[in-house]
N, C-alpha and C positions, 0 to 999 in steps of 0.2 A: 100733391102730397102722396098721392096711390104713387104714382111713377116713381116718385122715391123712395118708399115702402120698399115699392117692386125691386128695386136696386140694390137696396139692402138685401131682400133676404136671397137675390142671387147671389149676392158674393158672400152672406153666410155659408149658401149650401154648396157652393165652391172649399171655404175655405173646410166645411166635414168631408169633403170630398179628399181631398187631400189628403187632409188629416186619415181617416180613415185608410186610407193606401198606404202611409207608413206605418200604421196603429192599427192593424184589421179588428184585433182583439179588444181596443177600447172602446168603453161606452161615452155616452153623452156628457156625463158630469166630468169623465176626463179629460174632454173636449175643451167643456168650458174651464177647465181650470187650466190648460193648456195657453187656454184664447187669453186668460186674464194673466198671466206669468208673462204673455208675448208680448202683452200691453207695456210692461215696463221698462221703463229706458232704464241703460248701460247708463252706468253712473259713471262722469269724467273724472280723470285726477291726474291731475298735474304733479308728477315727481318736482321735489324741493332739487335746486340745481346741484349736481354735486352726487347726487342720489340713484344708485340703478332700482327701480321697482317695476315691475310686472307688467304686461298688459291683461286685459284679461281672460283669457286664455290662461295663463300663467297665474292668476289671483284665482281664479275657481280650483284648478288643480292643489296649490298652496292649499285653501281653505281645506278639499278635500283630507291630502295628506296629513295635515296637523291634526283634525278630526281623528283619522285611521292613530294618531301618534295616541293620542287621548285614550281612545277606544283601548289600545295597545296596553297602555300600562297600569287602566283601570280594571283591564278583565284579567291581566296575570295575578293584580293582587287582590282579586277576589277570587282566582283560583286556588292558592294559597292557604295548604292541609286538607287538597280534594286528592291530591295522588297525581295532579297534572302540575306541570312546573310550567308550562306557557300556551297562550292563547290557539297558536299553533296545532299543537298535543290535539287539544277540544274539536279543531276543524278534521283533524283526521279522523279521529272514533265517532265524528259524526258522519265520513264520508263511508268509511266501512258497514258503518250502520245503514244507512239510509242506501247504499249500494248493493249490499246482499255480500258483503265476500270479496270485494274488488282484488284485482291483481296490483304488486305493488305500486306500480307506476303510475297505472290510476289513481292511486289513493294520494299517490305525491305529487303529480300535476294537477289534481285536482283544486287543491290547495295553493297552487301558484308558488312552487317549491323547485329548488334545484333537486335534481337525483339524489347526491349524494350526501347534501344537505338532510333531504326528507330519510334516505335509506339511514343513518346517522342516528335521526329522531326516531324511528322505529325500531331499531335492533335496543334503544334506550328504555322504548317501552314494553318491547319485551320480556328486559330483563326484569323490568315492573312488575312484571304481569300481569300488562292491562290489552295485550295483544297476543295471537299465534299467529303459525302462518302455517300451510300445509300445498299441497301440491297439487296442482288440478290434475283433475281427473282425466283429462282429451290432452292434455299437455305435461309432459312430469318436468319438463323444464321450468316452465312458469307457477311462479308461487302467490298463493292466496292468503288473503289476510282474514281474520274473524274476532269477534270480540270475544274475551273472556269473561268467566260470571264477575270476575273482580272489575274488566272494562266497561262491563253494561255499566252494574252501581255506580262506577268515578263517574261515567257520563249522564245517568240522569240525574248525581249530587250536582254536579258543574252546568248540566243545562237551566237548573233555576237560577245561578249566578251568573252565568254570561246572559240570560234576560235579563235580568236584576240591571245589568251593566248597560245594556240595550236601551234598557225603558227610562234609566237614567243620565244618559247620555243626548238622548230627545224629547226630553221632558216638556220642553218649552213651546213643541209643535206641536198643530192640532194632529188628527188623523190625514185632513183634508190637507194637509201640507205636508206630511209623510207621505201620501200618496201623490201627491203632484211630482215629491223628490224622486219617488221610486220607479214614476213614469217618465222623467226625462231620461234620469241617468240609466237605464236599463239596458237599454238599446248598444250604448255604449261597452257597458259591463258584456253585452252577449256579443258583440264585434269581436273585442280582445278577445275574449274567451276563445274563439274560435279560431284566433288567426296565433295566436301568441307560440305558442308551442312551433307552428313550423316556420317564426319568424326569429326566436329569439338568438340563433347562432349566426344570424344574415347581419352584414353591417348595416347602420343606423340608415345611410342613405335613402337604402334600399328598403327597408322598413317604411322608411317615411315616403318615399315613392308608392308603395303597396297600400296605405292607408289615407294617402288621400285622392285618389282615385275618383 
């Protein structure tokens, strides 16, 4: 019985070991919910003959994106007589905010925005008057964004409804499962993040060569 105690809790403290080297910054209870999420088996499914469906790979990404589709067009019509016409609008006046002033590009890759897409939506809200833009100081090429007194109010009107959207959206899960979501997929969210912008004019191939490395 000891000996096998003993074997257990070696390859508990293997598998924190591990864990911990990709998670330096998680604790123990993320540990375990980690270990209990691992515990579950992939659910099989046989496509009906005749039928292309997913693996899954392809069924998680699905789930995600119709999620993000939900999100999409429950938070535009709760923005709906704030002064923002889309979800979009909100990511930026939060990035400006919470950035100090960003330069434009910042404020438009931040967002996961093409240039001229993002440059489009801001000269839009300009003419709103929910933005300026003025010219740095060490650089008079480069132009700065800032909120105006009319973009603060739109965005603290809009940040209780894109919560609103938020908490209603994930009603169903505890915290403890909000948190287990926000611990796998993280890692993934800071990957892209990082790689996207000097990937995204490369062909596919080559993309997919660099990411699964």
């Amino acid at each position: 019985m000891e000996v096998n105690s003993m074997n257990k809790t070696v390859e508990l403290v293997k598998l924190w070991g591990a864990y911990e080297e990709k998670y330096p910054n998680a604790t123990i209870e993320d540990f375990c919910r980690h270990q209990l999420a691992a515990g579950v088996k992939a659910e099989k499914y046989n496509a009906p003959k005749g039928e292309l469906r997913p693996d899954i790979n392809g069924r998680l990404i699905i789930l995600l994106r119709r999620i993000g589709k939900f999100h999409m067009v429950y938070s535009n019509k709760a923005l709906e007589g704030t002064g923002l016409d889309q979800i979009e609008e909100f990511g930026i006046l939060v990035t400006i905010f919470n950035q100090k002033n960003p330069i434009k590009s910042e404020a438009i890759f931040n967002n996961i925005m093409e240039l001229s897409s993002g440059t489009n939506m801001l000269i839009r809200m300009k003419k709103r008057g929910l933005v300026s833009e003025y010219a740095d100081q060490e650089d008079k090429r480069v132009k700065r964004l800032k909120l105006t007194a009319k973009g603060e109010e739109t965005l603290a009107k809009a940040k209780e409804l894109v919560l609103k959207v938020a908490h209603m959206m994930v009603h169903d899960l505890t915290d403890e499962d909000k948190q287990l979501c926000l611990q796998l997929l993280t890692p993934v969210n800071e990957r892209f993040s990082n790689m996207f912008q000097k990937q995204k004019n490369k062909p596919f191939e080559e993309i997919y060569r660099e990411n699964m490395v």
